[in-house]
N, C-alpha and C positions, 0 to 999 in steps of 0.2 A: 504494500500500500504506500502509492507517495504521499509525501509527506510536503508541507508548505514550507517556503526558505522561510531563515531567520530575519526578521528586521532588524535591524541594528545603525546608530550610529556612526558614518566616518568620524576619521580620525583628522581634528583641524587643517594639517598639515594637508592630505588630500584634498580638503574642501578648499582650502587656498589654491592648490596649484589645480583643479579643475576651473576654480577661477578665471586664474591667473591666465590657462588657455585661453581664454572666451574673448582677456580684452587685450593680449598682446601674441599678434597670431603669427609675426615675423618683425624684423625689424622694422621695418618701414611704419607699422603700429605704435613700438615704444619710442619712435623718433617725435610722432604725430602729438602723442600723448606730453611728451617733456618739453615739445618747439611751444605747446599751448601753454606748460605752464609759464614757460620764460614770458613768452607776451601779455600774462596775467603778472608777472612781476612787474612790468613796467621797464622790460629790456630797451636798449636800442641797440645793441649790437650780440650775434647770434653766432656762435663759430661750435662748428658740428667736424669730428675727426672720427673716419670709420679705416679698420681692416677687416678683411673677410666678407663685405658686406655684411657688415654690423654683426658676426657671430663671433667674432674674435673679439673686436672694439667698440663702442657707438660711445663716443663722449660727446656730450649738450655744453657750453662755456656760453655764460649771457653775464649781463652788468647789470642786473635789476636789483630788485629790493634784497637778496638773498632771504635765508632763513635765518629763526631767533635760534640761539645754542639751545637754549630750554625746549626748542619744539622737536629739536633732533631727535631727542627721544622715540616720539611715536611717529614722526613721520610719516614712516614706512609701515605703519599698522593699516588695512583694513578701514576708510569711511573713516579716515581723519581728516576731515576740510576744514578752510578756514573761508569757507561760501556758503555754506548753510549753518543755521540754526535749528531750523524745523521744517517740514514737510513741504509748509506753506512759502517755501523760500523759492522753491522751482519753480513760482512760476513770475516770478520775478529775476530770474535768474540771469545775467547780462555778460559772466565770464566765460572761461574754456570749462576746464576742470573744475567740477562740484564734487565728484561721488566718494573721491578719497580713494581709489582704486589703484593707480596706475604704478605710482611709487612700488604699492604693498604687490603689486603682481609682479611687476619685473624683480625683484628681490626671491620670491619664489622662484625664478625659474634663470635666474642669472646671479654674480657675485656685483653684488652695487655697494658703490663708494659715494658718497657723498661730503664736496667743500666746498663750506658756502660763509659768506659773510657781512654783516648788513653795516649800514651808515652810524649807527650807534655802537656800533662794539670794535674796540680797540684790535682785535686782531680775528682771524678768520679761526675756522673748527672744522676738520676732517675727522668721519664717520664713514664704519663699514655696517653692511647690514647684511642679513641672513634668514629667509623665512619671515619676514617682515620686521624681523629682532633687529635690535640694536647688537654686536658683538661686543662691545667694547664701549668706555666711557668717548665721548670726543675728544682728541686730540686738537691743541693752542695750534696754528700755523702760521706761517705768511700765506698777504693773497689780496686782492683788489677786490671792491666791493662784486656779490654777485654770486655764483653759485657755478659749481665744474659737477656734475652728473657723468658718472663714469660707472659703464656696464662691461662685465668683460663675463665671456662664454655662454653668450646668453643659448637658452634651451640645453642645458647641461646636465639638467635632469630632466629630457624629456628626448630622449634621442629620438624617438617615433619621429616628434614633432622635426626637429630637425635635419634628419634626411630629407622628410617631404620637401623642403625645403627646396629654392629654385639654387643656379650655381653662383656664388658670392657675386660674380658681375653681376647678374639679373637682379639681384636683392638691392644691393646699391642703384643700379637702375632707378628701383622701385621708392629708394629713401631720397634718391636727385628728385625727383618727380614731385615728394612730399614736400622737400624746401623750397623748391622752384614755385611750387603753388602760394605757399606762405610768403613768399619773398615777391610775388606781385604784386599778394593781398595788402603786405606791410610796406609800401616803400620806405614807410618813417626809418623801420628799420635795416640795417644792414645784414647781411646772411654772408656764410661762407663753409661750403663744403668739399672738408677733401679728404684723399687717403691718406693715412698715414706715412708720410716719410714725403708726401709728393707735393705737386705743387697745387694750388687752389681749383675745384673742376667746377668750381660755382661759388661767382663772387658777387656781391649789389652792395654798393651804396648806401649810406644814412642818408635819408630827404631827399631819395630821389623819388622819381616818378612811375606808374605802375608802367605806361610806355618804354619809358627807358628800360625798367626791368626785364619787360619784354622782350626787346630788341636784344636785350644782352643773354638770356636766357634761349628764347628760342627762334634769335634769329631775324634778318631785318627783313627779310622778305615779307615776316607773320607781322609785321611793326608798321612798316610800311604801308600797310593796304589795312591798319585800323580804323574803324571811325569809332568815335564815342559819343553816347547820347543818356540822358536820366528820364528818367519819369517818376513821375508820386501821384498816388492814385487815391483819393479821399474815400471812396467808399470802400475799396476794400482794408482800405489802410496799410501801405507796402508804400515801400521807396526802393526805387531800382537805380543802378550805377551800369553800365555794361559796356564793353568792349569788344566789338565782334569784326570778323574780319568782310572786305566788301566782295563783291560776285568775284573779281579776278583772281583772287586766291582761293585755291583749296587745296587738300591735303589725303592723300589715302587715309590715315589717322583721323578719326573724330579728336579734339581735344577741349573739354567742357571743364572748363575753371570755374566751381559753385561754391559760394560761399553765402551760407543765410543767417543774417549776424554777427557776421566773421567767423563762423563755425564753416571749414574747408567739407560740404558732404556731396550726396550724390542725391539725383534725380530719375528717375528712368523716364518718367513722363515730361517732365520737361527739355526733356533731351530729344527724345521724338520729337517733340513738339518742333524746338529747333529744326531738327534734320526734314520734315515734313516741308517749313519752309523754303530751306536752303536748296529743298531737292527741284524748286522750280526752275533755279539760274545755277544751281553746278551740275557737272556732266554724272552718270551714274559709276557710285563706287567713290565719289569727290567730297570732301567733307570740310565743314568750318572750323575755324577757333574763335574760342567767344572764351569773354570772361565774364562775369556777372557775379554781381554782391545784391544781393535781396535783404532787407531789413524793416521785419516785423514787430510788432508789438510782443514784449515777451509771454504776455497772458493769453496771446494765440498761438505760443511755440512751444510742442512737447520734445523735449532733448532727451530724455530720457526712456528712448523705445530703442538702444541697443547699443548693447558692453563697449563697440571702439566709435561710437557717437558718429558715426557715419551717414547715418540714415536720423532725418526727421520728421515731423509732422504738424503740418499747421492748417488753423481754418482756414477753410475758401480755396482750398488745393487747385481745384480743377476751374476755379471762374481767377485766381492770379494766374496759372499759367493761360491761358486764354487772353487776360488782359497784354501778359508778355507776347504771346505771339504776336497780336497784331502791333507790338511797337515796332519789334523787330521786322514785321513785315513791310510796313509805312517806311521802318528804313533804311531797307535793300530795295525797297520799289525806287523812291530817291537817289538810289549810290548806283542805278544802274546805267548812267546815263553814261559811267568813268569806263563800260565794260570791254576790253580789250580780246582781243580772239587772233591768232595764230593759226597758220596755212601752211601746210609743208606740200611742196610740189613734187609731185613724182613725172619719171620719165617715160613717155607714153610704151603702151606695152605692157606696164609691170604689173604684177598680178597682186592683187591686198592681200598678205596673207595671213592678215593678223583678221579679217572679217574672214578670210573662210576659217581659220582654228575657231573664231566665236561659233561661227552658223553649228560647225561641227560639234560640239559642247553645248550646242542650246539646248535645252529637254523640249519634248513634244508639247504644241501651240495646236489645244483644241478647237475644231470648227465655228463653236458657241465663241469663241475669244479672240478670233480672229477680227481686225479690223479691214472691214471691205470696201474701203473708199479709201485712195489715194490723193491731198487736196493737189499732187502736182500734175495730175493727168489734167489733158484738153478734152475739149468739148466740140461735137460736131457744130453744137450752134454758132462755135465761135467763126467757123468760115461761111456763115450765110448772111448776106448783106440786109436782109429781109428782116433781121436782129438788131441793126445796128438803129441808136439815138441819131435820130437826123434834125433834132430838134431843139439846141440847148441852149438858147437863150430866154428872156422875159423878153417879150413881143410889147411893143406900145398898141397901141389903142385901136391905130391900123393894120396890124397884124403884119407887116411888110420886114418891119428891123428887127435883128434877133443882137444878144450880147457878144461880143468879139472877148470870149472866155480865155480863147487860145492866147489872145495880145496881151491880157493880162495877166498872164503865166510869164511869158518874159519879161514884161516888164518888170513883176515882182523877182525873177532870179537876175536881174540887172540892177534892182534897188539893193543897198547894202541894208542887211540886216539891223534892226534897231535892239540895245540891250534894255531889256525889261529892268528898272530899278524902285518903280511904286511899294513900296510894303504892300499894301493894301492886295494888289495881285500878287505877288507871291507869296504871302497867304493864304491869297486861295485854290493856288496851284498847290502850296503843301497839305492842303486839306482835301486835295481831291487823291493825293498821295497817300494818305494817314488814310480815307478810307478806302481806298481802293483793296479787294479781298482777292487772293492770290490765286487761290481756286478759282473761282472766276475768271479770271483773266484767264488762264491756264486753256481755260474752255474757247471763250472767244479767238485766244489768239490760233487755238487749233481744228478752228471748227470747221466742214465743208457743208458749204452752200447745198440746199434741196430742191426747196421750191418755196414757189407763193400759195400760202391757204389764202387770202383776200387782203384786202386793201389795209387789214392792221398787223396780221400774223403773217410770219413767216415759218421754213421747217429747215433747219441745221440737224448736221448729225457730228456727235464728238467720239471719235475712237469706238463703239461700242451700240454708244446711245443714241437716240432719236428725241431731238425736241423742237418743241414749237415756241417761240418767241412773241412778246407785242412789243413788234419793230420803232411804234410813235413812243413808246417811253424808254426802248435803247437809243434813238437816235437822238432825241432829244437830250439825253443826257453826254451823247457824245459829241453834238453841235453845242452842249454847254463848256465846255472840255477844249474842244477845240477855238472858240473865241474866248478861253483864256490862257490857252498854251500859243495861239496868235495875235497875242495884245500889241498894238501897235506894229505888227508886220503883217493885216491881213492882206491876203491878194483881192482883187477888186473883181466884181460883176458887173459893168458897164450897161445902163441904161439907154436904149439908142430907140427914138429921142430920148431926152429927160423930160416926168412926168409930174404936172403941175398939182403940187402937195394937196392945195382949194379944191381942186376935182378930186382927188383921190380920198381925201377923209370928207368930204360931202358925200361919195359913195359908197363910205364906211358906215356915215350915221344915218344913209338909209338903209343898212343890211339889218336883220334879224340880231346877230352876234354886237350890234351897239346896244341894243337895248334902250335905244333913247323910246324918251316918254316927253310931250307937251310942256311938261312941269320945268325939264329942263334946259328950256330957253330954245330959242332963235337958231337952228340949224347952222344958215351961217355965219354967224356970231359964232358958235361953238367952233366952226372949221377954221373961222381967223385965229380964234384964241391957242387953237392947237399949233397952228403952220408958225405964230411966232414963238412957240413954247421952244419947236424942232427949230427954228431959223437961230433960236438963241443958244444953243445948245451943239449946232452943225460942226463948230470946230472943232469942237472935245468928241463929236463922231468921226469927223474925220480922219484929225489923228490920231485916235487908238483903235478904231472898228474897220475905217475906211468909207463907211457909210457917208458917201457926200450928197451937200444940197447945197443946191447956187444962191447966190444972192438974191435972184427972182425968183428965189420959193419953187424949186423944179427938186427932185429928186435924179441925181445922175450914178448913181454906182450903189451897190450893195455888197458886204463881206463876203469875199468865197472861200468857204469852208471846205469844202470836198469835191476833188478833181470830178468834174464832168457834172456835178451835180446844180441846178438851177434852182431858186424858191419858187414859194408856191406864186401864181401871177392872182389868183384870187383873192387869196387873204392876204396881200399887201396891201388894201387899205385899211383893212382893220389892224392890222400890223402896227403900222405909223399909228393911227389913231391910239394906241396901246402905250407905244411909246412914250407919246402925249402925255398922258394919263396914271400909268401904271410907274412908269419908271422914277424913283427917288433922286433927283437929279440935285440937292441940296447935300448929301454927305458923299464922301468921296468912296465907303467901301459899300454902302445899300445902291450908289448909282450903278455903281459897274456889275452887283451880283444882281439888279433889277434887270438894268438893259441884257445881261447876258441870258437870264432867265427865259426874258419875252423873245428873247431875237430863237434862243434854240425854239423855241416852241412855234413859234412861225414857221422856222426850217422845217421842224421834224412834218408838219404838214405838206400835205401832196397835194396833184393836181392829178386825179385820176379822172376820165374820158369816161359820160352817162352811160355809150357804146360799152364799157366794159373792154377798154383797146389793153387785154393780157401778156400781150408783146411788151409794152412797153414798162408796165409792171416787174415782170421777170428779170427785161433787162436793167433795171433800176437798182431792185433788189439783188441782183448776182452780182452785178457789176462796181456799184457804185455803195451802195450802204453797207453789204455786207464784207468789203476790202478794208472799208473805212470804220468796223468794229474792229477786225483780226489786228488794225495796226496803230489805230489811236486809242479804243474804250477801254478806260481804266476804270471795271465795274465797281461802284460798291455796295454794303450786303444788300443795301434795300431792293436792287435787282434781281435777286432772287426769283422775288414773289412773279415778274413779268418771265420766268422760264417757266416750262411746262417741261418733263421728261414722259414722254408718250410710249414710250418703251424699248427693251436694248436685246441685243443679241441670244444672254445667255436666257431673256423672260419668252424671247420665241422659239427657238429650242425645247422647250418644256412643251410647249404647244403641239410646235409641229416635227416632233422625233419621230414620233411612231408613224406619222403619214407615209 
């Protein structure tokens, strides 16, 4: 008959060094654990000496407040801090080292020496320890304020542990890695690690800069192509500092320097996050370096969910990374303008044969996943003249003159470009940046044309999927877009003749869309009151829209926005009339986001034929609007709601398998 095991007590000694595994699992951990507490003494300078890859040697030398002789004693006990009081202290907690642990571990599993000396006591005191014990009373010494942390053999009683172990280069590898982090983190402070007997393999400066750290650590290449940017976020309550690198650099290596609080931990989710965006503008397999310092409120930081403090947790996990992505998106949308690309020319004949080793190594690409539209195949429509726009000007009133669009194409690439310097507009080019969503764009810029459902939807297919779009609120937002990324360089529409303003909004406020009523006033009274509103106003359209009107009250030119494309000839009186009316023409950033408002929403209006002439629709929308999403519209989220996904590859497969 079996019998049940005995329960029994370990023996302290065990229960320490099972411990003691938990929070120091290699060097690289007891360096982590001793570089924090030096930073909690108030170091500025930081000099770290390894052999073996820290299993022979790992000494810590800092200039901070050292220890009292009287606290020598227990130092090295087991949950001796001088951070907590009570329970209630974590969550307040604002240093490295709380739990009392790190000392008392490496002592179990390594021979530790400790000399240390503070601003009050006449001379320094050297201690060895053993099992968290004290051996011996402390020893008087010479020595400058500060404290020497010297570990030698560490895992000596733990040979299991120490095999497993990587080969002495790879382990220092792993302890350069730890300083190199800290030594970004601190520029106040200075770092220095080397091996024993050799010369310095990582040096930084006192007060110098987390860049310069950079550059001297990993290189100027990663230094060079930084940009830096903050945010603070009031509702979720987080302040972000980060440094990331722009599209031109990438790296096989991902490298994520996170620090939350100044606590150096790890991420998995905000590190996807990252790569999710970066994977828009680097090639696949290509990775950033980013630094990032995140700083919480401590009473939403739990530090205390694991032995080498690596991993944390704080409220709002999933809506601050969210807030982070989109900064960081906002600011590689921005940095992409610097993006450089590289062409190696081969000599005709030569065969790829780094694409045939991929094709060869690709795994099999199911029928349901295949993408079946190529956007760089032709189309038969394109060599039927029976397609082409024979029509693309605004016609006057006799239907005879059309606009000479082509003339002012050169003339605008023979005008020298003007530099935009308004705050006002480049604010609102960085806010159509800041929202622009990566995804999306992702979409539009790869999407191939299908067809026209009617006069407001179209039908694009992306990689896979099928959707339908309402084309008046993309374009609209894209004709917004583009008369502020064309401020003051727009090309002109030529009016031929020019069209007298008094006729045009007298035509406007008898349309339906004025909405005039008896009550308010005299027709043309109201049409004088309008043409000097515009006559007053015509220079400030002139020079930044191009929008001109002559001295006699004529309209001669309108912005052209997109090649080949004309406004609508119908809703140009109510257009001007609008202008009139709607636009805030007294402050200088509601004039420009009014005028640019009403002018796109004019645009995005058509001039479609009662006949229902579908010719000319299709060529409209293949040609003309949807080139002008794929390569100016920088969506943001609100676009959303106008896609439709109507269905994809792998949802007709399920359908039609078995047919």
């Amino acid at each position: 008959m079996l019998e049940p095991g005995i329960i029994k007590k370990l023996d302290e000694v065990v229960v320490n060094r099972i411990a003691a595994g938990e929070i120091i699992q290699r060097p690289a951990n007891a360096l982590k654990e001793l570089l924090e507490n030096s930073l909690d003494a108030k170091s500025s300078h930081i000099q770290v000496n390894v052999k073996s890859g820290g299993l022979k040697l790992l000494q810590i030398q800092d200039n901070g407040t050292g220890i009292r002789k009287e606290d020598l004693s227990i130092v090295c006990e087991r949950f001796t801090t001088s951070k907590l009081s009570k329970f209630e202290d974590l969550t307040e907690i604002a240093t490295f080292g709380f739990r009392g642990e790190a000392l008392a571990s490496i002592s179990h599993v390594a021979h530790l020496s400790i000399q240390t000396k503070t601003a009050s006591e006449r001379c320094g005191y050297k201690a060895t320890y053993a099992d968290g014990k004290l051996l011996a009373p402390p020893k008087p010494c010479a020595g400058n304020q500060g404290t020497i942390i010297t570990i030698e053999d560490l895992f000596y009683t733990m040979p299991q542990r120490r095999q497993a172990l990587k080969s002495p280069a790879e382990e220092f590898q792993k302890i350069s890695d730890v300083l190199a982090k800290y030594a970004v983190h601190n520029p106040q402070v200075g770092f220095v690690l080397r091996k024993q007997g050799e010369q310095p393999s990582l040096k930084t400066q006192a007060c110098s800069s987390r860049t310069e750290n950079i550059r001297g650590i990993y290189g100027a290449a990663v230094a060079k192509e930084l940009m830096e940017f903050s945010h603070k976020d009031e509702m979720f309550k987080f302040e972000l500092e980060c440094l990331l690198t722009q599209v031109n650099y990438s790296a096989k290596k991902s490298t994520l320097l996170l620090f939350i609080n100044h606590r150096l931990v790890e991420s998995s989710a905000l590190k996807t996050a990252l790569d999710t965006v970066y994977a828009t503008y680097l090639p696949r397999g290509q990775h950033p370096f980013v630094y990032m310092s995140l700083m919480l409120p401590p009473q939403n930081l739990d530090v205390n969910v694991h032995p080498t403090k690596h991993e944390v947790h704080f409220l709002y996990q999933d809506e601050i990374i969210e807030r982070i992505k989109q900064q960081v998106e906002a600011k590689l949308l921005g940095s992409n303008a610097t993006r450089s690309f590289y062409k190696q020319l081969k000599l005709p004949g030569t065969v790829d044969l780094e694409a045939t080793q991929t094709l060869d190594k690709t795994q099999r690409i199911y029928e349901k996943d295949m993408v079946r539209t190529d956007a760089t195949e032709q189309k038969l429509e394109k060599f039927f003249k029976a397609l082409e726009k024979t029509d693309s000007g605004l016609s006057s009133s006799s239907g005879n003159e059309t606009l000479s669009q082509e003339e002012s194409f050169r003339v605008t690439a023979a005008r020298k470009s003007k530099e935009v310097r308004l705050t006002s507009v480049l604010n609102m080019q960085q806010s159509v940046e800041r929202q622009c969503q990566v995804s999306l764009r992702s979409i539009f810029k790869q999407l191939v044309y299908v067809g026209c459902v009617d006069e407001r939807h179209a039908l694009f297919q992306h990689e896979t999927r099928l959707y339908m779009c309402d084309t008046f609120a993309l374009s609209e937002e894209l004709y917004y877009q583009r008369l502020i990324y064309e401020f003051q360089n727009c090309p002109e529409v030529r009016v031929v003749p020019p069209l007298s303003l008094q006729q045009l909004l007298l035509i406007a406020l008898d349309s339906r869309a004025a909405g005039w009523v008896p009550e308010d006033g005299d027709k043309t009274e109201l049409a004088d009151n309008a043409v000097a509103i515009l006559q007053e106003m015509a220079p400030l359209m002139r020079e930044y829209f191009s929008l001109r009107i002559s001295e006699q009250g004529c309209l001669e030119s309108l912005p052209a926005l997109l090649p080949q494309h004309v406004p609508s000839r119908a809703q140009l009186p109510v257009y001007l009339l609008r202008l009139a009316t709607e636009v805030e023409w007294s402050e200088e950033t509601q004039c420009f986001e009014t005028f640019c408002r009403e002018t796109a929403r004019y645009y995005a209006q058509l001039d479609w034929q009662d006949d229902g002439d579908m010719r000319s629709q299709h060529w409209y929308m293949e040609h003309v609007l949807f080139p002008g999403f794929k390569k100016y519209l920088l969506p943001p989220a609100r676009l959303k709601k106008h896609l439709y996904e109507l269905t994809s590859l792998p949802t007709l497969y399920k359908v039609f398998e078995r047919c």
